[in-house]
C-alpha positions as CSV (number, residue, x, y, z in Angstrom):
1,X,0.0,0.0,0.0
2,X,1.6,3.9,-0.8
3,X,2.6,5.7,2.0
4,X,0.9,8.9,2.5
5,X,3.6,11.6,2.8
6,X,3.9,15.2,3.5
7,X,5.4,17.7,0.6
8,X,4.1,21.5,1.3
9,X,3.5,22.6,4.9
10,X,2.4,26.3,5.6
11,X,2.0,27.6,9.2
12,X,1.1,30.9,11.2
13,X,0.8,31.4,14.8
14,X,1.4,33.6,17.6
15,X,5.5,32.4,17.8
16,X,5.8,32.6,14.0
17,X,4.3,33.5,10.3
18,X,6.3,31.0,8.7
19,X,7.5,27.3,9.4
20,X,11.1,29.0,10.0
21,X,10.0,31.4,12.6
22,X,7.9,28.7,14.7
23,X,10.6,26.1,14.4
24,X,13.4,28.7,15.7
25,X,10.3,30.0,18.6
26,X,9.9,26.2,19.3
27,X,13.7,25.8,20.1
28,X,14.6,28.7,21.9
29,X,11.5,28.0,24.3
30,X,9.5,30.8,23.1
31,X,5.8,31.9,24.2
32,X,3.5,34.0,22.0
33,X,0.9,34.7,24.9
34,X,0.2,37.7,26.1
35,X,-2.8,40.4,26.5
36,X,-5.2,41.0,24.0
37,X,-4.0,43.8,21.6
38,X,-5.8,43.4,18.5
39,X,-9.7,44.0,19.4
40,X,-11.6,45.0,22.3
41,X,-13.1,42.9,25.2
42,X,-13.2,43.2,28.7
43,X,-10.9,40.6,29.2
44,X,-8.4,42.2,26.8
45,X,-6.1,42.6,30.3
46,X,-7.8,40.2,32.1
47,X,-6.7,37.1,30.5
48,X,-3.8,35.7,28.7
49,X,-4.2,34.9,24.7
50,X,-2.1,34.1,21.9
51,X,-2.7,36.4,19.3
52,X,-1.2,37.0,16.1
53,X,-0.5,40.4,16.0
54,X,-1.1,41.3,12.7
55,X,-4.4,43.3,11.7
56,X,-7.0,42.2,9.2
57,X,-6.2,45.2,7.2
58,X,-2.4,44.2,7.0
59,X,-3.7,40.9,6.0
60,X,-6.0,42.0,3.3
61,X,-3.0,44.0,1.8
62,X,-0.7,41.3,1.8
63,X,-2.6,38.9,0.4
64,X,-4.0,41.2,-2.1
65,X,-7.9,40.5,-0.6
66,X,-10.4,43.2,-2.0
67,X,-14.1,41.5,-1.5
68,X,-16.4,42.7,1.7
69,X,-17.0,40.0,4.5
70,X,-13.5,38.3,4.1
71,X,-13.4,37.4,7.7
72,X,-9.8,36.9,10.3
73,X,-10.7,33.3,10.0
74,X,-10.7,33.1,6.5
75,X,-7.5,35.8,6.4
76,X,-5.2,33.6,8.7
77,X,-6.7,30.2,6.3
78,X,-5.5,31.7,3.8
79,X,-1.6,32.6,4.3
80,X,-1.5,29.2,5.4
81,X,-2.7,27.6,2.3
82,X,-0.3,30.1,-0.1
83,X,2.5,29.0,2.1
84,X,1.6,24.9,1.4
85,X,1.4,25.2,-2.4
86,X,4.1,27.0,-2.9
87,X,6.3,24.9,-0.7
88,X,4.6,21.7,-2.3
89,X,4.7,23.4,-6.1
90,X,1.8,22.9,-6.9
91,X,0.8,24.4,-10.1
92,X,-2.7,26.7,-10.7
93,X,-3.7,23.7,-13.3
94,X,-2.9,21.0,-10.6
95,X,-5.0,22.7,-8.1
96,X,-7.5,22.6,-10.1
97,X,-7.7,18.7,-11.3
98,X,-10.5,17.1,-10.0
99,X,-8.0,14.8,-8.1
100,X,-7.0,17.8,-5.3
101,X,-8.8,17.9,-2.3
102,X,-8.9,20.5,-0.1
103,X,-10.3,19.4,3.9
104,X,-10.0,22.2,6.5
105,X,-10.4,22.2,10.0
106,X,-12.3,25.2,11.9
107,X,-14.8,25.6,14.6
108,X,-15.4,29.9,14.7
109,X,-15.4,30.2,10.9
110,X,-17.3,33.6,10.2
111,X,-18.7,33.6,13.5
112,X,-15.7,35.9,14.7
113,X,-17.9,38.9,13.3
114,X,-20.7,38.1,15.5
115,X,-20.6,42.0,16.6
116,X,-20.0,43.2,13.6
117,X,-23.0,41.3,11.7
118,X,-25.4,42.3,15.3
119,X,-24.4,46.1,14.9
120,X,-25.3,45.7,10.9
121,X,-28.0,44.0,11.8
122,X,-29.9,46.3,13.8
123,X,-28.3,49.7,12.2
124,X,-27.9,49.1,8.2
125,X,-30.9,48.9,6.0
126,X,-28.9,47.3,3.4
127,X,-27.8,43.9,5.3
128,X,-24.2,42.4,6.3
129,X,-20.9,41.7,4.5
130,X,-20.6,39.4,6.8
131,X,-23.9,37.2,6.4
132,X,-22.3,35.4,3.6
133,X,-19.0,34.8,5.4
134,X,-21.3,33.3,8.9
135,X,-21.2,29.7,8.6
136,X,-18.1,27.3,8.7
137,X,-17.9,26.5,5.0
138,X,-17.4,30.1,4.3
139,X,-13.3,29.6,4.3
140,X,-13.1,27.0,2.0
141,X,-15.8,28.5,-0.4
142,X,-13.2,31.3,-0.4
143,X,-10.3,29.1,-1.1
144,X,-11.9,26.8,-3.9
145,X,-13.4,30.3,-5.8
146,X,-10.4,32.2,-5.4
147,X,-7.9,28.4,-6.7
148,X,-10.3,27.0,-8.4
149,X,-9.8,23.6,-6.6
150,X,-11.4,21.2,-8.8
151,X,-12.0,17.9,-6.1
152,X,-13.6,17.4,-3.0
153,X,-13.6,19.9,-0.7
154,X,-15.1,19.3,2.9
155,X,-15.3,21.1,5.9
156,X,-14.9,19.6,9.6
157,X,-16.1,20.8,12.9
158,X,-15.7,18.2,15.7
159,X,-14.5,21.6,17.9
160,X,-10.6,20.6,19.1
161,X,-10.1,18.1,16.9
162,X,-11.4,19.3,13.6
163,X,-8.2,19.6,12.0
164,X,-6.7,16.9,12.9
165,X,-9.6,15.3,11.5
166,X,-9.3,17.0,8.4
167,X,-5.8,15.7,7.5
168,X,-6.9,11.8,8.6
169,X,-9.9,12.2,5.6
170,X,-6.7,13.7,3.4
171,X,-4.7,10.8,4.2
172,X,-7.8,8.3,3.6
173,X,-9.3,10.1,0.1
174,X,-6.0,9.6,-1.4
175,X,-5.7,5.9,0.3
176,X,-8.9,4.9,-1.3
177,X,-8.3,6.4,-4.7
178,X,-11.2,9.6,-4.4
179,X,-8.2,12.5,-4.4
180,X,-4.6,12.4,-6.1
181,X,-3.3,14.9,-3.3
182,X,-5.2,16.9,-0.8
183,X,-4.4,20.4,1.0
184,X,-5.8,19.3,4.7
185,X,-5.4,21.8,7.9
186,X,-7.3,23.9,9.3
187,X,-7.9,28.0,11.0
188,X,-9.4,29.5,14.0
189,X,-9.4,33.1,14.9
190,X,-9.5,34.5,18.4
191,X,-13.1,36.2,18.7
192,X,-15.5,37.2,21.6
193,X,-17.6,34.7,20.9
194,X,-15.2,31.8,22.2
195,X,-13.8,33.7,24.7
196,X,-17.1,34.7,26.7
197,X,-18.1,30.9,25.5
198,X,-14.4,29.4,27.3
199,X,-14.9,32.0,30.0
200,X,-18.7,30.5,30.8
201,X,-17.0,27.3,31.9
202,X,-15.0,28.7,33.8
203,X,-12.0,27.0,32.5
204,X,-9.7,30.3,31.0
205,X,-6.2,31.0,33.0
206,X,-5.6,35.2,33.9
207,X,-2.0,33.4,34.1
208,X,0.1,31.7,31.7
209,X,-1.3,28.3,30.8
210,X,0.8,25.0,32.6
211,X,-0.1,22.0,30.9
212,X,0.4,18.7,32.7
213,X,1.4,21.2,36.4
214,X,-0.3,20.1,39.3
215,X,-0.8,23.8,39.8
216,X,-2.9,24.3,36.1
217,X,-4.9,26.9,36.7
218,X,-7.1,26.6,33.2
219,X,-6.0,27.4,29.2
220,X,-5.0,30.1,26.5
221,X,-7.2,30.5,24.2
222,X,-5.1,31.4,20.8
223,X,-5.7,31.5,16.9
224,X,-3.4,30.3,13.6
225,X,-3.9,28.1,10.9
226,X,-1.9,25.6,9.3
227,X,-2.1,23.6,5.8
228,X,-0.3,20.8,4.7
229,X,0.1,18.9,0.9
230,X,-0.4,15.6,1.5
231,X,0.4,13.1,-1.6
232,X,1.4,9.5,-2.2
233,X,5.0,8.7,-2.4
234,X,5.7,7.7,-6.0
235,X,3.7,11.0,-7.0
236,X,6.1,13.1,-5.1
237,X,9.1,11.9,-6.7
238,X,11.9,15.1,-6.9
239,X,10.3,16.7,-4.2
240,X,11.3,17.4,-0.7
241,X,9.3,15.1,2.0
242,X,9.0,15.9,5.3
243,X,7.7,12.6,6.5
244,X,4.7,10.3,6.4
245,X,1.3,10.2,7.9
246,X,1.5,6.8,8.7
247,X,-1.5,6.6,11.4
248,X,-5.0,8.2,12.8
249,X,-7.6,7.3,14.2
250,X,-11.2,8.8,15.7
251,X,-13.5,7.5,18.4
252,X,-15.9,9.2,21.0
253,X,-16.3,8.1,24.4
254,X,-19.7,9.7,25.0
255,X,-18.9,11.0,28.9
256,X,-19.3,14.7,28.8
257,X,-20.2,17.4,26.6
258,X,-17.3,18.9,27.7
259,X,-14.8,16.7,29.5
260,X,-13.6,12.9,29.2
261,X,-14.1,10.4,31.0
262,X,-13.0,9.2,34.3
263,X,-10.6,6.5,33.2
264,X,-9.3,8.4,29.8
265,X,-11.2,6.1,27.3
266,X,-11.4,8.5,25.1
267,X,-7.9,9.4,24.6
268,X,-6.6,5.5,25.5
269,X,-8.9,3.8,22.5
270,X,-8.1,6.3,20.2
271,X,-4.2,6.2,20.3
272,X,-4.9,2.8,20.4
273,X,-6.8,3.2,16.9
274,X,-4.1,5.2,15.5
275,X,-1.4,2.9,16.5
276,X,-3.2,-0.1,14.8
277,X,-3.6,1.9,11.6
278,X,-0.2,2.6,11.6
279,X,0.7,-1.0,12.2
280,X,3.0,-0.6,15.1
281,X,3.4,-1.2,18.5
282,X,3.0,1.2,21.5
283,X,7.1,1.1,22.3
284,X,7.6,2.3,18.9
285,X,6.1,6.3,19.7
286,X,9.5,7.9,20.7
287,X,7.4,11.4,21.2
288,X,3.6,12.4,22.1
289,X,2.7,16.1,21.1
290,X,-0.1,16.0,24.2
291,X,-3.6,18.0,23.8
292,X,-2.1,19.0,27.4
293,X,-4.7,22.4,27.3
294,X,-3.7,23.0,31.2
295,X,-7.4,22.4,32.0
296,X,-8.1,20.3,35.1
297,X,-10.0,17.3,33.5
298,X,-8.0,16.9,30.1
299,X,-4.4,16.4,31.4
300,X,-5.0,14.5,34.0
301,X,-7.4,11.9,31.8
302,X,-4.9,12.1,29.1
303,X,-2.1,11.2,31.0
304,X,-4.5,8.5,32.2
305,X,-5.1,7.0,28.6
306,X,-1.1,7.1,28.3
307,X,-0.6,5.4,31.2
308,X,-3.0,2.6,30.1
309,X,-1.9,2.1,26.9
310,X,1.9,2.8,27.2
311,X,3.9,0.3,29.6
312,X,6.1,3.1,29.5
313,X,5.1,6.6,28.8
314,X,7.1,7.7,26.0
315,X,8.3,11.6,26.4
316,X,5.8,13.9,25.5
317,X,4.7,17.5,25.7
318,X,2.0,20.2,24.9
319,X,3.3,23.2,22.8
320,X,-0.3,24.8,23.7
321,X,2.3,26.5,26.7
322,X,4.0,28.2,23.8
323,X,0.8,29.1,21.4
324,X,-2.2,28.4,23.2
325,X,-5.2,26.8,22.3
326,X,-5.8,26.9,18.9
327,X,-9.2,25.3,18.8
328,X,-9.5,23.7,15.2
329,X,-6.4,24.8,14.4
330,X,-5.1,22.8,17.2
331,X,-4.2,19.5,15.2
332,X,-3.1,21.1,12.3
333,X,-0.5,23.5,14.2
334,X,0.5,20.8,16.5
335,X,0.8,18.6,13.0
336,X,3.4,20.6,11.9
337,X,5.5,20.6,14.9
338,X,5.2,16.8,15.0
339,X,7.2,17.1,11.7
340,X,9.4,19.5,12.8
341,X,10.2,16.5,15.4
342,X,11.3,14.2,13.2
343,X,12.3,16.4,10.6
344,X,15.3,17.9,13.3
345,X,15.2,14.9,15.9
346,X,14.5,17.0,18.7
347,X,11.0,17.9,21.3
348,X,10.9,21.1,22.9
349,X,9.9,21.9,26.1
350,X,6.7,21.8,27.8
351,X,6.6,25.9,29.2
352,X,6.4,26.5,33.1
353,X,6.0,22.8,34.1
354,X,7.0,22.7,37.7
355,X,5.0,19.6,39.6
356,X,3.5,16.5,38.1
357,X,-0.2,15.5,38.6
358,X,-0.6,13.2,41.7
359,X,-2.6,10.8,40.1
360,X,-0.6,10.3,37.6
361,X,3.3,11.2,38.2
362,X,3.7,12.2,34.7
363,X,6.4,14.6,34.2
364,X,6.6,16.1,30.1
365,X,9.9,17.1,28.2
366,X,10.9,20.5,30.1
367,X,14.0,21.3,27.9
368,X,14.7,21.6,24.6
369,X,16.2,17.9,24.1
370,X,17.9,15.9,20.6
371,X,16.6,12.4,20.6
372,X,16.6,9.9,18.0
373,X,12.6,10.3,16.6
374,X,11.3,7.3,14.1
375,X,7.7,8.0,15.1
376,X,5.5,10.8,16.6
377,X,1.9,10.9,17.9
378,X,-0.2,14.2,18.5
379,X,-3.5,14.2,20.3
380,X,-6.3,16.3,19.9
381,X,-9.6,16.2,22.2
382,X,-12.6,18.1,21.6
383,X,-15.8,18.6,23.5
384,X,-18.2,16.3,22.8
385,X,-15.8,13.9,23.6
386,X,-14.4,13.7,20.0
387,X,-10.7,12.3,20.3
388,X,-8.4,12.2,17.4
389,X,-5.0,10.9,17.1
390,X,-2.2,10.9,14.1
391,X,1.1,9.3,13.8
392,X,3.5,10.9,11.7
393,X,6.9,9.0,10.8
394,X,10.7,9.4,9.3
395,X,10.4,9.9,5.8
């Protein structure tokens, strides 16, 4: 069977705009959270974010965007996606063959001009730029229109895990013959609308986030996006590859709307799933990039499901200390520095980590370390109880 492998990756988030300036971020230990700059809220101060500090306007100039009702979401999508194909080469004409997919990731989508679309609600006779933008499937309708993508293009919203999602459909459209290549990834912006949503649950930090501390006081929330070209090996011949997806998986323990389950089922059966997929054996992850959100219920179930499945937990870490929470950008982002993993053998360090969980002694990677990598896993929960894995490998 063709290995699925890698060939374009495009990344921004709040340590980077390109996959140089996160990689160099990720080693020197770096941290894009801070207070909120960019728009207003009453928790602007209040709470820490990772915002991209870069204004829609700037964005719409750089990326030569003219139409009305092009929303953050769609903005931050979109330097992600420019930065995939042209690392991947992928011609206009190729992108738009009705073998290239495109699968994104997102769970704000237009929604991030909630105000914006009230305000023009109730004050303009003439209606909203931003109706048209609203809905979730608004980024890729802008992609396809504005590349022509000529294949399947989809849409996932399973909240935390959407993106990772996205790239396992990649991987399996091109398995089973439906797509040639496929763009997967996915974008979230920062908006009021999931920050007084996060802040209802009462599960946002006024500090810096500590995944996997004892002393985690609640998550970031932050925004980015991330695309990569996913193709099968003998069609990437002469290109660069950056490794293979070799495993995902998908399952849903049906606890909590919003948390998982007592004994990790969630997060044990689906690295289990991925694992299987990938046809290997537990001792053969040498790194986990951890959904680790700092929250009280996720890392301590997660390291639950490690402990159960893993005789020996392998290192792991959550680079949500250095970025936040990226919601469905999450397993896209956190994609990308899986590869970076493999692609440098080395794991970076899981920020402000001071005392491990008593229930489950687990203590992540708190320096910047070399190690020999053959395979990585990365983790993404969402609410609903939606757990996704991928295993990315060595090319």
């Amino acid at each position: 069977m063709s290995r699925i492998v890698v060939t374009g990756i495009g990344i921004i988030s709040p340590i980077g705009n390109s996959l140089a300036e996160n990689h160099a971020a990720l080693q020197a230990g770096g941290c894009g959270l801070s207070s909120l700059d960019l728009f207003p809220t009453k928790y602007a101060t209040l709470l820490k974010f990772g915002e991209i500090k870069i204004t829609n306007e700037d964005f719409k100039q750089q990326m030569g965007v003219t139409q009305r009702g092009v929303t953050r979401t769609t903005l931050l999508a979109l330097h992600a996606f420019r930065q995939a194909i042209e690392d991947g080469a992928l011609s206009a004409a190729e992108l738009q063959e009705s073998g290239t997919a495109l699968i994104n990731g997102n769970t704000i989508g237009g929604m991030c001009e909630s105000d914006n679309l009230y305000m023009d609600a109730n004050h303009s006779a003439v209606g909203s730029e931003y109706i048209s933008s609203f809905n979730l499937g608004s980024v890729n309708i802008y992609i396809q229109q504005r590349y022509g993508i000529g294949g399947v293009v989809n849409t996932f919203n399973t909240a935390c895990s959407s993106s990772a999602n996205a790239i396992a459909y990649g991987a399996r459209l091109i398995r089973n013959g439906f797509a040639k290549r496929a763009i997967v990834g996915g974008t979230d912006s920062l908006a009021k609308f999931t920050i007084n949503g996060f802040n209802s649950l009462g599960i946002l930090s006024s500090t810096l986030c500590k995944p996997f501390d004892a002393g985690r006081s609640g998550l970031n929330l932050g925004e980015g996006a991330a695309f990569l070209v996913l193709e099968k090996e003998e069609d990437a011949k002469g290109k660069k590859i950056y490794a293979e997806v070799s495993g995902w998986g998908n399952t849903n323990d049906a606890f909590h709307p919003s948390s998982l389950s007592d004994n990790g089922d969630g997060p044990y059966l689906v690295m289990q799933e991925a694992l299987k997929v990938a046809k290997l054996k537990p001792e053969q992850i040498g790194f986990i990039n951890a959904h680790g959100t700092a929250t009280e219920n996720n890392d301590e179930k997660e390291g639950i499901g490690m402990k159960r499945l893993f005789e020996k937990v392998p290192a792991f870490a959550s680079t949500k200390s250095n970025i936040g929470h990226t919601l469905g950008a999450a397993g896209a982002i956190e994609a990308v520095y899986c590869i970076l993993n493999l692609l440098h053998q080395e794991v970076y360090q899981n920020l402000r980590f001071e005392n491990a969980i008593e229930t489950t002694g687990l203590t992540p990677v708190t320096e910047y370390t070399k190690m020999n990598l053959e395979h990585v896993m990365s983790n993404s929960f969402g609410f609903g109880g939606n757990c996704s894995s991928l295993i990315f490998s060595k090319a």
